[in-house]
C-alpha positions in Angstrom: 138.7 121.0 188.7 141.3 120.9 186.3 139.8 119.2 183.4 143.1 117.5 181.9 144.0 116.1 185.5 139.8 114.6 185.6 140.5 113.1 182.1 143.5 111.6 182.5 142.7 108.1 184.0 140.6 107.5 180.9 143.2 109.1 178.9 145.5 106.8 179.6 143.3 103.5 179.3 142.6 105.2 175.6 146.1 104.9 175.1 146.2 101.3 176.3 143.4 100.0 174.6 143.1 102.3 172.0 139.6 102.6 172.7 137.0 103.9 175.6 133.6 102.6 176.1 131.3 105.4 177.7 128.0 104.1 178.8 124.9 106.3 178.9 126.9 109.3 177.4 123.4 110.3 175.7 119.6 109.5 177.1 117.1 107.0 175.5 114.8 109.6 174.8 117.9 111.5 172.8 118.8 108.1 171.1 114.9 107.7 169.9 114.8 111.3 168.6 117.9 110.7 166.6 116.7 107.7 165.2 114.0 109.5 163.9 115.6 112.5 162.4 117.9 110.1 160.7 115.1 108.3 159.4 113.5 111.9 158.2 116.4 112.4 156.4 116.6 109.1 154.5 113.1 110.2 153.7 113.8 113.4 152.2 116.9 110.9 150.2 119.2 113.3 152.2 122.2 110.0 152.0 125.2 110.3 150.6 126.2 106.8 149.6 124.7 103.2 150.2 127.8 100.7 149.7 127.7 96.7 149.2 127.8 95.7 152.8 124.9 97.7 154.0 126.2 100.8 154.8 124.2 103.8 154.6 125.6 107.5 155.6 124.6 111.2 156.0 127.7 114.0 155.7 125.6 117.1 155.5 123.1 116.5 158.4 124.9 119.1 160.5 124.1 121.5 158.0 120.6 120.7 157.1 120.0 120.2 161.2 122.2 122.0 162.5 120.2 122.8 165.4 119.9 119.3 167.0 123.2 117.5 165.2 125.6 120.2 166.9 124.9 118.9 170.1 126.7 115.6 168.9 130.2 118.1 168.7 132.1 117.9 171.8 129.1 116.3 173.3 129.2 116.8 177.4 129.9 113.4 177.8 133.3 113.3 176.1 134.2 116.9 175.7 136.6 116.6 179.2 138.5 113.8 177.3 138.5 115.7 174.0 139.7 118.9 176.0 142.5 116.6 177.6 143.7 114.9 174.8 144.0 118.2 172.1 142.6 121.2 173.7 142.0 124.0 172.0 143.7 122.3 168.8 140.6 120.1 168.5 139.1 120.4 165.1 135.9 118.7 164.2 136.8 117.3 160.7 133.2 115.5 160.2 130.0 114.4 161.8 128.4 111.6 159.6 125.4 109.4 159.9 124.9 106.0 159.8 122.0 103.6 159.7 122.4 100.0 158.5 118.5 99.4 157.3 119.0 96.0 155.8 121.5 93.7 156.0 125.0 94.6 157.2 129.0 93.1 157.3 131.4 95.5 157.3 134.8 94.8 156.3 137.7 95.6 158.1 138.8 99.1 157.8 140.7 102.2 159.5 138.9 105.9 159.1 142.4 107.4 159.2 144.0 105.2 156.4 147.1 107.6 156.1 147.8 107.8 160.0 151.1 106.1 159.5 152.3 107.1 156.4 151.8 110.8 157.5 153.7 109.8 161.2 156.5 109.2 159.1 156.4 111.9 157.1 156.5 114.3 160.1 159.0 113.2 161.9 161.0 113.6 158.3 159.9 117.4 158.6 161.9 119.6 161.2 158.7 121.3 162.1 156.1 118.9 161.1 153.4 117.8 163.6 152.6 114.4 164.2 149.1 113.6 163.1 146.6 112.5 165.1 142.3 111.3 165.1 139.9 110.5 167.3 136.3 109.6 166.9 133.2 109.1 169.0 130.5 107.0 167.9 126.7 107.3 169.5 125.5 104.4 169.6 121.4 104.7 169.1 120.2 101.4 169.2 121.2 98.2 171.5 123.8 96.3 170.1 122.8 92.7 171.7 125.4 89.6 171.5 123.2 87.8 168.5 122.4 91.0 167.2 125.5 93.3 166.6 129.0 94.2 167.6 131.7 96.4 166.9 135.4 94.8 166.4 138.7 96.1 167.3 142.1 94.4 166.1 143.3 94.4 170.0 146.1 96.6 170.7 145.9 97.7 166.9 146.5 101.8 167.2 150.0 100.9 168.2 151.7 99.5 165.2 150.8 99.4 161.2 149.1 96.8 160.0 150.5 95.4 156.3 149.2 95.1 153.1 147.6 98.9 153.1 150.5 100.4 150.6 149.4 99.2 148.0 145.9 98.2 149.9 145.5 94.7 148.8 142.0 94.0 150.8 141.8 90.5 151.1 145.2 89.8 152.7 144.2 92.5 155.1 141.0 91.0 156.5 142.5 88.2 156.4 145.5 89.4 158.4 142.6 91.3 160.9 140.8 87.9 161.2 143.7 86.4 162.6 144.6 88.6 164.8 143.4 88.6 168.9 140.3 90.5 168.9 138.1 92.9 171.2 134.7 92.8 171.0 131.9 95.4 172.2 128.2 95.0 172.3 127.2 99.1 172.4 123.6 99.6 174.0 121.6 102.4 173.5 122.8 105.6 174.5 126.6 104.3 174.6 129.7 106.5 173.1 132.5 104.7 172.3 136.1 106.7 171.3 139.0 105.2 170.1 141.8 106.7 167.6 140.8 107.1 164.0 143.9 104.4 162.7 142.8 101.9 164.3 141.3 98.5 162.7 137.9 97.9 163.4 134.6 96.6 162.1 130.8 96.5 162.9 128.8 94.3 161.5 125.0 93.1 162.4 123.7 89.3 163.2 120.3 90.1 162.8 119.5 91.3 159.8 115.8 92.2 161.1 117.4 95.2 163.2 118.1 99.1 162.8 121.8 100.2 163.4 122.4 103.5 163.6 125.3 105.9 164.9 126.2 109.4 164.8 130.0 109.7 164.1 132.1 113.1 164.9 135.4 112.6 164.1 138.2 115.5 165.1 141.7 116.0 164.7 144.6 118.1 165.5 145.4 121.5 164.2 147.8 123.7 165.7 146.5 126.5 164.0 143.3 126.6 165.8 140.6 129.9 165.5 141.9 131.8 168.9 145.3 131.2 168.3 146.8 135.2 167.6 148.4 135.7 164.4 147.9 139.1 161.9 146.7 137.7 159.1 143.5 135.3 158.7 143.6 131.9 157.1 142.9 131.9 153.0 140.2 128.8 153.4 137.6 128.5 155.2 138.2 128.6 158.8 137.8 125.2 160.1 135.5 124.3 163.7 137.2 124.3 166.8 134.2 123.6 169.1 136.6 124.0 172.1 137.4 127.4 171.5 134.1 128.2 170.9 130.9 128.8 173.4 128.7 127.0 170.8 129.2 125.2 167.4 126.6 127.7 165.8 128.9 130.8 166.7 132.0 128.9 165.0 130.0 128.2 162.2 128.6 131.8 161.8 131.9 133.1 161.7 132.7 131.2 158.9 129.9 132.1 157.0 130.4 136.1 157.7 134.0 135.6 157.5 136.7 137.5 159.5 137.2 141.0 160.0 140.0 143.1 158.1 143.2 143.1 160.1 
């Protein structure tokens, strides 16, 4: 079956929406095993920040565990949609952690801050490509009406929002609060994708409950690891999980490096 062609109905409710809701995209079982190897590493004080509103998050657990947190990269349950929407230019830029222990508002934010500011600068550039993000979040615990929620500005991945240059905060919540909003209540297991520029927020009712999530977010680079060029790249080569049988052989190629020309 022609993967792009399968993906494309959900493709194109992505680019509606700006978002995709994919139910059971991991197990239970897998969701109760992550919990726990998130709560391992909080243990061993593996975080790497805990903000104001209740945000705790791991960037290195793909390192330290790489053997269970590479399944999360180009997970079976999205890789069709990831292989339609970039191909083999998919680049994993991150995987990051969260649990929310304690008590937890976010405020509203994008992950790709720059999206539109870079747009503009491509098309401004003969042969400059147009940016692009995407994320999928597994979602490890139920995320009850009461409980939790994640927040989308509707319809927000198609136009900028203002007051981000300069970023003055509160008239941007205050401009996301007013605007017509989707809500999601994630349960256990669920993946949701949506593009990185888009305004959105989680936040928690009951302060009682675990939130946690396991975040791998991509973007697009031409340049990918099979395209055929003489020379080799001066940094680190990047991961490319779609060019790639497994995430470990990407990432062992990084680590030997690349063969003379």
């Amino acid at each position: 079956m022609d993967t792009q062609f399968d993906a494309m109905p959900d493709l194109d409710e992505l680019e509606r929406q700006g978002f995709l809701l994919i139910e059971g995209a991991i197990t239970p079982e897998v969701a109760e095993t992550t919990q726990e190897r998130i709560a391992r590493a909080r243990e061993n004080g593996w975080e790497d920040g805990y903000n104001a509103v209740g945000n705790m998050w791991f960037d290195t657990l793909l390192d330290r565990d790489e053997e269970y947190f590479s399944d999360f990269v180009a997970h079976p349950s999205v890789r069709h949609l990831l292989q339609g929407a970039f191909g083999a230019q998919c680049e994993l830029r991150s995987l990051r952690c969260y649990t929310n222990p304690g008590r937890y508002s976010q405020e509203w934010h994008l992950d790709f801050y720059g999206y539109w500011a870079e747009r503009k600068r491509s098309e401004n550039a003969r042969y400059g490509v147009q940016p692009m993000a995407i994320n999928t979040s597994f979602y490890l615990q139920d995320n009850h009406p009461g409980q939790a929620c994640l927040q989308f500005v509707r319809s927000g991945h198609l136009r900028p929002p203002p007051h981000l240059d300069p970023m003055d905060r509160e008239a941007f919540d205050s401009w996301c609060d007013s605007q017509d909003l989707v809500t999601l209540h994630p349960k256990v297991g669920d993946c949701v994708m949506f593009f990185s520029h888009m305004p959105h927020r989680g936040f928690k009712l009951d302060d009682d409950m675990t939130r946690s999530i396991v975040v791998c977010h991509y973007q697009v680079n031409p340049m990918h690891s099979g395209v055929w060029h003489i020379t080799y790249p001066l940094a680190d080569q990047g991961l490319f999980p779609l060019t790639e049988d497994t995430v470990h052989a990407v990432r062992q190629k990084r680590r030997i490096g690349p063969s003379p020309a």
